[in-house]
N, C-alpha and C positions, 0 to 999 in steps of 0.2 A: 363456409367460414370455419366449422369445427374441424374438418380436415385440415386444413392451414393451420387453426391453432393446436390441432393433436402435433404436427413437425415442427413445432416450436416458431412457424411465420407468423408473426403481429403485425404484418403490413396491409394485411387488407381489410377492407369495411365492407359491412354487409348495405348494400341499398335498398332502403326503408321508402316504402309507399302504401304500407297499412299503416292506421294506425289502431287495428285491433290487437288483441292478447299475442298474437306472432308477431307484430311489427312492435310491439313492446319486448317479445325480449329479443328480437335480432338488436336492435337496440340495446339491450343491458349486454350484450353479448358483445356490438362494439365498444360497450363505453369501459367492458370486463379486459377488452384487449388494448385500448386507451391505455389504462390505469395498468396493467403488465408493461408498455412497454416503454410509460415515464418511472416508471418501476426498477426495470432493467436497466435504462439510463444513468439512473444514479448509483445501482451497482456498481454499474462500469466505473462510472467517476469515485466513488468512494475504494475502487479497488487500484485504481490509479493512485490516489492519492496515498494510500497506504503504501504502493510500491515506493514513489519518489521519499518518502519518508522513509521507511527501511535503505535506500540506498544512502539517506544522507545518515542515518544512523552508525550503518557500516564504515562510510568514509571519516565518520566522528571518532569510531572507534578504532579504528586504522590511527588515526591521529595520535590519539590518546595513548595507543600502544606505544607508538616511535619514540612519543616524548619525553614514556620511561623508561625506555631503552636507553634514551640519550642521558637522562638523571644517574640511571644508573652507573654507567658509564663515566660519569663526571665524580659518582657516589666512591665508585674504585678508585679514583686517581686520587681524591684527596684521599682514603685507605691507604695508596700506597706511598704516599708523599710522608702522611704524618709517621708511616713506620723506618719511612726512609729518615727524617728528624730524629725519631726517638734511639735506630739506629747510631746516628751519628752523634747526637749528644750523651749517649753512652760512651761513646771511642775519646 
């Protein structure tokens, strides 16, 4: 079992049939690789979730860029509308 858990495998269990001081810790020894690998589990899940939250973030922010691009955009034309006014009612 501690070969498996030294290369990082949590799939196996040790099979207990003492129940003296060894078959208590082969025992704390599965319940040690138990507890690692609903451990890991939720690594994985919480590092998922963080990815799909960073992509919607980026795509929020994608958004947000175009819309002031497009403001702006709109910001110049009335710029060049009201110089084009003050223009003509100069003349």
């Amino acid at each position: 079992m501690s070969t498996f858990l030294a290369k990082g495998d949590l799939t196996h269990e040790i099979k207990i049939s003492n129940k003296d001081e060894f078959g208590q810790m082969m025992n704390n020894l599965n319940h040690t690789s138990s507890l690692l690998r609903a451990m890991l589990t939720k690594v994985k899940e919480h590092a998922q979730t963080a990815s799909l939250t960073s992509e919607y973030f980026l795509a929020s922010a994608k958004q947000s860029s175009q819309a002031s691009d497009e403001i702006s955009s709109m910001i110049q034309g009335v710029a060049v509308g009201a110089e084009t006014q003050t223009v003509s009612s100069k003349e």
